[in-house]
N, C-alpha and C positions, 0 to 999 in steps of 0.2 A: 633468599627465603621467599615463601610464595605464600601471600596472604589474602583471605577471602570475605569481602566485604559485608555488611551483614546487608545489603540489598543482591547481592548474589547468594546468598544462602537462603534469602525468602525466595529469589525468584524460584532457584532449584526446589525449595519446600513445595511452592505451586505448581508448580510443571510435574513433582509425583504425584499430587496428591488429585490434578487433574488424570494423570494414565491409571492410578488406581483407582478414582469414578467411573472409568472409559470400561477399565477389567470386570466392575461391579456391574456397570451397564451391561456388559453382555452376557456377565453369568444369566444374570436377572430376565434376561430375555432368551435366555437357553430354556431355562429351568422353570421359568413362572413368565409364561408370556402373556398370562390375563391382565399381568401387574405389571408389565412393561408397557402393555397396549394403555394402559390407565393414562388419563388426561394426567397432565403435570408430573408423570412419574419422573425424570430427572431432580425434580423439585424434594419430592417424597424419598427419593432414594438418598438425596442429598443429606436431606433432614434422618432420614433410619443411620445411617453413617454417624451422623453428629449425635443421634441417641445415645448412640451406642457408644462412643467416646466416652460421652459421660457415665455410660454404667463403669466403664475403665477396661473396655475392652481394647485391645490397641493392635494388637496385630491384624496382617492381612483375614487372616485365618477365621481368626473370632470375629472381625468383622463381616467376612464375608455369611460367617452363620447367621450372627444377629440379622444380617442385611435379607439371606434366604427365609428364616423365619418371619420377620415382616412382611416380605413380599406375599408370602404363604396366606399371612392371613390379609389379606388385599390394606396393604398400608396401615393398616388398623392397630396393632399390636400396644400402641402408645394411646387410644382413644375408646376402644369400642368394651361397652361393658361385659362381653363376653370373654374378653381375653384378658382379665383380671387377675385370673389363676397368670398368667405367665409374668403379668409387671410383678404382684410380689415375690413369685421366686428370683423373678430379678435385681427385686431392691433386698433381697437378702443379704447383709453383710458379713453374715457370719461364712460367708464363703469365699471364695475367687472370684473372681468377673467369668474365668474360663468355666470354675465347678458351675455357679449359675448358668451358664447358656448352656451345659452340657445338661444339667439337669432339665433345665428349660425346653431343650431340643427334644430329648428322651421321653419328656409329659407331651407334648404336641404329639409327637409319634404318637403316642398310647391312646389320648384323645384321637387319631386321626382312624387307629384302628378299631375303637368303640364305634365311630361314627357308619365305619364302613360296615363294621358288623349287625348296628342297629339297619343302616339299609341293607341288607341283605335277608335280613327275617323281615321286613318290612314289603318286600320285594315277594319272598317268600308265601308270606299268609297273603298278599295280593295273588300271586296266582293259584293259591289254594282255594281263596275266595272266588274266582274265578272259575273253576274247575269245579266247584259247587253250583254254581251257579247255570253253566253250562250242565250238568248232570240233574237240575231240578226237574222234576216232570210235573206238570198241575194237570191230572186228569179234567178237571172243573174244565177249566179252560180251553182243553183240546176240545171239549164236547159244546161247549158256545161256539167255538168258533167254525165247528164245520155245521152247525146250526144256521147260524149268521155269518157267514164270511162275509168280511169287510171290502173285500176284490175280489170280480171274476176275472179270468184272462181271459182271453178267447185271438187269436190268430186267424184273421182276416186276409192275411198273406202280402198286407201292407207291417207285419211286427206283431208284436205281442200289443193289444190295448187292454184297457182296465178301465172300470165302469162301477161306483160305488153303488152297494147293495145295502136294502134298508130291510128290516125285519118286514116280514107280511105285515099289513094293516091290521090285521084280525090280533097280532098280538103284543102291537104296537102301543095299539087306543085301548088295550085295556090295563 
């Protein structure tokens, strides 16, 4: 009979649970390398894994989402008061750990698409703005300025120079 000691059954516990931080590591740096590049992310990733345990996510699977959705939102998802909406859909009991993060995943998506959408009309009325702007014409101003130009050029045959011009005297001093 072949019997296995429980210091051999921890060590094999550690030895997976090190190749599946090593698997989480490089999703993480596939897919979200801002958040790989991050100071201490082994540390961070270590900890979004142990969150998520305790939501009572436990597969690879679920874990690996919780673990992408942290990443996503740069280690913050556990801290930052912006991502509030997703802890309580997460301490929601009335569901699965899995329905949680699935719904949880689903609302990020929808947030991520508002966000892109609000930059894109934002983007938008920028170059609209822009294209107004560029289309202004100030009469007023065209007729000052070829009154007073501010620069003459003149071509010397050493380049172009430039020479500030002031209004005549006669209409300066009055």
């Amino acid at each position: 009979m072949l019997s296995i000691r429980s210091d051999q059954v921890q060590s094999f516990g550690e030895h997976l649970q090190a190749a599946f931080l090593e698997r989480m590591r490089a999703h993480v740096a596939q897919h979200f390398p801002s958040a790989a590049a991050a100071e201490d992310s082994r540390t961070k990733l270590q900890a979004s894994v142990e969150a998520g345990q305790t939501l009572g996510l436990r597969s690879e699977r679920e874990l690996c989402g919780y673990l992408g959705l942290d990443a996503s939102l740069d280690w913050k998802l556990r801290s930052a008061p912006e991502h509030s909406w997703a802890r309580e859909i997460l301490a929601d009991e009335a569901q699965s750990p899995q329905q949680r993060l699935d719904l949880c995943l689903a609302r990020a998506l929808e947030r991520l698409a508002e966000q892109v959408e609000t930059a894109r009309l934002d983007e938008s009325r920028a170059r609209a703005g822009a294209r107004q702007a560029e289309d202004y014409e100030c009469p007023e101003l065209e007729s000052i300025e070829q009154l007073f130009p501010r620069k003459c050029w003149w071509d010397d045959g050493k380049g172009p120079q430039t020479a500030q011009v002031s209004p005549p005297e006669s209409l300066s001093a009055g």
